[in-house]
C-alpha positions in Angstrom: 71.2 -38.4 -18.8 73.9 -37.2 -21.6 71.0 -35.7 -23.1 70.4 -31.5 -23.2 67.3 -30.3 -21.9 64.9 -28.9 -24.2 61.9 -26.0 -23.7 59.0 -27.6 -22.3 55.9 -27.1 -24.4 53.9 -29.2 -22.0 54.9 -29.6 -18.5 54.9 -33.8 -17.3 54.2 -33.2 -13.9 50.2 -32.4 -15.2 50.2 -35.5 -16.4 48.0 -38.2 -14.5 48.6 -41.6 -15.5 45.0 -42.9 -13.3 41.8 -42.0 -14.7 40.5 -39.1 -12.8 36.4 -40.4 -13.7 35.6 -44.0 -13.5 32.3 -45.4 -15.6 31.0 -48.1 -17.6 33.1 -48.1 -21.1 31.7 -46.0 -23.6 29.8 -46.3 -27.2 31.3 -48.7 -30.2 31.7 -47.3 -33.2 29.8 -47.8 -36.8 31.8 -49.4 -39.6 31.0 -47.7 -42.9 32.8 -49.8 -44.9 36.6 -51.2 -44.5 36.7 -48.6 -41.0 37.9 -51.3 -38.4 41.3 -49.7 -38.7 40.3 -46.5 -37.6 37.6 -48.1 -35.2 40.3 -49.8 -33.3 42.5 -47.1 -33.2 40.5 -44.5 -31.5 39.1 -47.3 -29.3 42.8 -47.8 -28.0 42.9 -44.1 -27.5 39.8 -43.4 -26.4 41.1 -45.5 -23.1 44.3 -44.4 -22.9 43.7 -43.2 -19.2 46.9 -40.1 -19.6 45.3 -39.1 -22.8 41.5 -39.2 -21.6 42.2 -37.1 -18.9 44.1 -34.5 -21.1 41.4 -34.3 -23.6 38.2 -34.6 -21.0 39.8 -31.6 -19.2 39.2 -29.0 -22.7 42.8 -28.0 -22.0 43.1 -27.9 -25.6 40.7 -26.3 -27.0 40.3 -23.1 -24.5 43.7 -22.5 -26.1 43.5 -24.0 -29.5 45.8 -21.6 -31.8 44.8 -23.6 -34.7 43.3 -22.4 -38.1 40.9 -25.4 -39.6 41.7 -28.9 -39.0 43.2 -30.1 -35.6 43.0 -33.9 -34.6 43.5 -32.7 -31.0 40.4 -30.5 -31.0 39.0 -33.9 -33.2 40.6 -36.3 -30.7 38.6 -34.3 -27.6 35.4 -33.9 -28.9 35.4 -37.6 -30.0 36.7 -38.7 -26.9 33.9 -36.6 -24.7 31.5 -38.0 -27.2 31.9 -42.0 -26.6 32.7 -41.4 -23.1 29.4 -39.9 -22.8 27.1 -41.0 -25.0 23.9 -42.8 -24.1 23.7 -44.6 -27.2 24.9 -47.9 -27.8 27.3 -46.7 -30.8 28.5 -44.0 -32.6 29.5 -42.8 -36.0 33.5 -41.5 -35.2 32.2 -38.8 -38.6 34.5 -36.2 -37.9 37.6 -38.5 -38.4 36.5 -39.9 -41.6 35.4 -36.4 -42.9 39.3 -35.6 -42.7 40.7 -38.6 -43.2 43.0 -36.9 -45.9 44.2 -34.6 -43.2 45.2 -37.6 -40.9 47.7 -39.7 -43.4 47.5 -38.4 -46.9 47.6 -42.0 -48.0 44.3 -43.3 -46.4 41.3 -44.1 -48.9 37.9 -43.7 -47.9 36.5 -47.4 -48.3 39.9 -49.0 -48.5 40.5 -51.7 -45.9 44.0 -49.9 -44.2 46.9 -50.5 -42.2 45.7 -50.1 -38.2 49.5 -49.1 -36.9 49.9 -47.1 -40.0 46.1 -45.1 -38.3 48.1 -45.2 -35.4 51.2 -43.3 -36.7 49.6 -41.0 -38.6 46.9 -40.1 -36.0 49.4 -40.0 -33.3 51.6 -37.1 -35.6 48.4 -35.1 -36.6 48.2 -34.8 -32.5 51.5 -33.5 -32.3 51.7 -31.2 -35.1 48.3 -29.5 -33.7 50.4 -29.2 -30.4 53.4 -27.2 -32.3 53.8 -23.4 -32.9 56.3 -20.8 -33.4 60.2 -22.5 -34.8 61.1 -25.1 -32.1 64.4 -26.8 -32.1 63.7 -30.3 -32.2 64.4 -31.1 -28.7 61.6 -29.0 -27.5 59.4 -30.2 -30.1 59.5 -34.0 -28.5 57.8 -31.9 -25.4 54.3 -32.1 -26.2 51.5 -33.8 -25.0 51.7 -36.5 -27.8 55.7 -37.1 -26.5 55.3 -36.6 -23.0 52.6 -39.3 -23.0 53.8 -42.2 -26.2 57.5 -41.0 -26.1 61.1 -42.3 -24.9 64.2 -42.1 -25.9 66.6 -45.5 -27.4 70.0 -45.1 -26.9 72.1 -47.0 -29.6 75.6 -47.8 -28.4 78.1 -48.7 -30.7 81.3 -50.0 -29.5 84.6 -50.7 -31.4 85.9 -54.2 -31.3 89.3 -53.0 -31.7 90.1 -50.3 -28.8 86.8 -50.6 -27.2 85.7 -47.2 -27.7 82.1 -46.7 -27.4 79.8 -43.9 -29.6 76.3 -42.7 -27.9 73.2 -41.5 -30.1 70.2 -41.5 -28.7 66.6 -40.8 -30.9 63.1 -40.3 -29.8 60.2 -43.0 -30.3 56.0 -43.4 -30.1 56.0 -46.7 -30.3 58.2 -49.7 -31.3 57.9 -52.2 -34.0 59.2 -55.7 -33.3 60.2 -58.6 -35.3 58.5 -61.6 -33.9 59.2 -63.9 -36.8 61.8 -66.6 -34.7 60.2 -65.5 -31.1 57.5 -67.3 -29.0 57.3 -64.3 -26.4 57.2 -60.9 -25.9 60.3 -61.1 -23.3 62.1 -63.3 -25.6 61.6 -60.7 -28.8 63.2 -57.7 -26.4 65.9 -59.6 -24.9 66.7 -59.9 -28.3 66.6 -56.5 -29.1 68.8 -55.0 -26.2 71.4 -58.1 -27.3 74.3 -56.5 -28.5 75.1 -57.4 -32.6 78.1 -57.1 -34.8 77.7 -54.6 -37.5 78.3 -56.5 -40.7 80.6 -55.4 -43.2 78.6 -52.9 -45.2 77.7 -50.9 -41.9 81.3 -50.1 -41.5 82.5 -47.9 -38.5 85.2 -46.0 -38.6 86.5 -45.6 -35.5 87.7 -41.8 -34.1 90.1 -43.4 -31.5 91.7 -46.0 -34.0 91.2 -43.7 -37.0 90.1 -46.3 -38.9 87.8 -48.3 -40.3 87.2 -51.6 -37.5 84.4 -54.3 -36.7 82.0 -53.3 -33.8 79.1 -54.2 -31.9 76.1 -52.0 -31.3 73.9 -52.3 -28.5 70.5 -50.8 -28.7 68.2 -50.2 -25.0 65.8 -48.0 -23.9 67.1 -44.7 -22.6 64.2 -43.3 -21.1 61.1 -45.4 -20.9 57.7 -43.5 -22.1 54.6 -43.3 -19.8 52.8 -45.4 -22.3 54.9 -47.8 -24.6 53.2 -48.9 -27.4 54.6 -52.1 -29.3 53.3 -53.5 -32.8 53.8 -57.0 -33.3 55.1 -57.6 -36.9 52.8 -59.7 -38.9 53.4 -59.2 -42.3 56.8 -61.2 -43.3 58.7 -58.4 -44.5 60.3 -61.1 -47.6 57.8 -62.7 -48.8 54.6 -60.2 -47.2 52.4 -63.3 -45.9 50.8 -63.1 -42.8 52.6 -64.7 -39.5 49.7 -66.0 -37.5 51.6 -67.6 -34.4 50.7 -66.9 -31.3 53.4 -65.0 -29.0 53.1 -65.0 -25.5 52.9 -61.3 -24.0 52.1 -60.9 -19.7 49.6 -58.4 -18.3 52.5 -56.5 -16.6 55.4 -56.2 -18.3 59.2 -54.9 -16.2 60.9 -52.9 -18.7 64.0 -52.4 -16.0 65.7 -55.7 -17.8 65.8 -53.5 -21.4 66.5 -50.0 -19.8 70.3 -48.3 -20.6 70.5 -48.8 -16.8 69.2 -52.1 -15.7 70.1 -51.3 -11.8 67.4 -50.1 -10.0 63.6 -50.7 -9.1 61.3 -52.7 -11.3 60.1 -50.3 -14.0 56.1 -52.2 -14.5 54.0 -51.3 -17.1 50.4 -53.0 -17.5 48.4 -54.2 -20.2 45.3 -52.0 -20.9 44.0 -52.6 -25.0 45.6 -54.5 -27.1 44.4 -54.9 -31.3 44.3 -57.8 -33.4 44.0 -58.7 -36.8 41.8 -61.5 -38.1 42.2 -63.1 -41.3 44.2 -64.8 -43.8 46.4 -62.3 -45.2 47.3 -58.8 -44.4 45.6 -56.8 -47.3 42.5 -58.1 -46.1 40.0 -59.2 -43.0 39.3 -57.3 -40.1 40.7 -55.5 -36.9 39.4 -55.8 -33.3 40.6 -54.9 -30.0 40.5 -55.3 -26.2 40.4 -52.3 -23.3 40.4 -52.1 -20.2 37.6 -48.9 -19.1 38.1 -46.8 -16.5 36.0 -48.9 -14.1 39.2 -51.4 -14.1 37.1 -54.2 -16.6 38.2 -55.4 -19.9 35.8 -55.2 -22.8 36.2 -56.8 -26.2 35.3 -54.1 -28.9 34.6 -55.0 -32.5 32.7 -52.1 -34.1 29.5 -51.1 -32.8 29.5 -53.9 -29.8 31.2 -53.6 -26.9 30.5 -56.8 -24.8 32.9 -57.6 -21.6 35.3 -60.4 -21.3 38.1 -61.5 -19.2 41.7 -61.2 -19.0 42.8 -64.5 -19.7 40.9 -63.8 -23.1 42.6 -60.8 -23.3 46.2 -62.9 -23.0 44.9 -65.4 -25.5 44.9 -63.7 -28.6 47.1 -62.9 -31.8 48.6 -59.2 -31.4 49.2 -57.3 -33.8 49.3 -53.7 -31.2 49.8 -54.2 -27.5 49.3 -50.7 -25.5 51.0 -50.5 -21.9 50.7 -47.9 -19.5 53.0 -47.0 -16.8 
């Protein structure tokens, strides 16, 4: 795939994209206070079916190498908790007691960023799946990558001879800029449209030896397992909220934004998606829809779970849209 093949630190063949249990969803989660953005998060997570299986089956923590803190040992034990508990809802405590250890930045109290709990939440997972020096190659191997990652491949191409320059760089999830778009598919096409660099992104071309105008084309190389996009809401000028609906489908062919478009439909489907409500972005409060393991959705805002359908699923404003394989 023009890419080298790095160590493996965890094998993608044990990965099982169908939930291997299937049940009634789990507990909701107590707010203490400005925790929607975590609560939503580790909803999301919670039934992300790859990810449940991997942490229900204690692979983790029978070989856990860490000293102290470790969001996957965290992650697990959370997980087994909601999945299993009898009560109605939960207090997530272990992931506000090291809430510090998560993303450095996050304030106990402080009404925070949901993608930015994402991000961070998502690294802490990796990092507890590294040990000795790795290149980096193999460190995109673990759980965490083989799960959220892929691969875009930028191409740039000069204008003058037509040569072409490959990179290619690893992703957990994709941000996209929704400001002029009406739909999801719209906002991709978009993206995979090739653009003339502008003049202070100057290439200098190896083949003309010199400096020349050219187009870059950016796709998706390899496709993760579970591509998670984030909806950009906060005008990144002026910082106001953009609270237009954009269309996004339950099942979503990725084959029309791959590097190779030939081929079979690559379909992904909509399992939890988060939204923001309110006015601006500092403030209001985050929510989200998942789909259990027992194939329904549910609506989940704090401590109530209550189910719902998918056309209300489809209806809303999204600021995170999770799609599995």
């Amino acid at each position: 795939e023009g890419m080298a093949l790095p160590q493996r630190i965890f094998p993608p063949e044990k990965i099982s994209m169908d939930w291997q249990q299937r049940q009634r969803p789990g507990a909701g989660l107590f707010n203490l206070g400005n925790t929607c953005y975590i609560n939503v998060i580790l909803q999301c997570l919670t039934y992300t079916p790859p990810l449940a299986n991997y942490l229900l089956s204690y692979q983790h923590s029978q070989s856990c190498q860490q000293q102290g803190f470790c969001m996957m040992c965290t992650m697990e034990s959370h997980v087994r908790k909601v999945l299993s508990s009898s009560a109605t809802a939960i207090l997530p405590g272990a992931v506000l007691r090291d809430l510090k250890f998560i993303g450095e930045e996050f304030e106990y109290g402080r009404q925070e960023n949901a993608y930015e709990f994402l991000r961070c939440t998502l690294d802490a997972m990796h990092r507890a799946c590294l040990s000795c020096h790795l290149d980096v190659s193999s460190e995109e191997t673990t759980i965490v990558h083989q799960i959220f990652g892929g691969f875009m491949k930028s191409r740039v191409t000069c204008l003058s001879c037509q040569a072409v320059v490959d990179s290619y760089k690893a992703f957990l999830d994709v941000s996209l800029d929704i400001k002029a778009a009406s739909s999801l598919t719209t906002v991709l096409e978009d993206c995979v449209t090739p653009k003339q660099l502008d003049q202070t992104e100057c290439f200098r071309c190896s083949k003309c030896k010199k400096k020349a105008a050219a187009s870059k084309k950016v796709t998706v190389h390899r496709a993760p397992r579970v591509l998670t996009l984030c909806l950009e809401r906060a005008d990144q000028w002026t910082g106001t909220k953009i609270s237009k609906f954009v269309e996004y489908p339950e099942y979503l062919d990725l084959r029309p934004y791959m590097s190779d478009t030939a081929g079979e439909p690559l379909l992904c489907s909509l399992y939890a998606i988060v939204v923001h409500s309110g006015d601006t972005c500092l403030e209001g409060h985050f929510l989200c829809y998942a789909k259990a393991s027992n194939g329904l959705w549910y609506k989940m805002d704090d401590e109530s779970v209550d189910n719902c359908d998918i056309h209300t699923v489809l209806g809303q404003q999204a600021y995170l849209l999770f799609y599995a394989r």
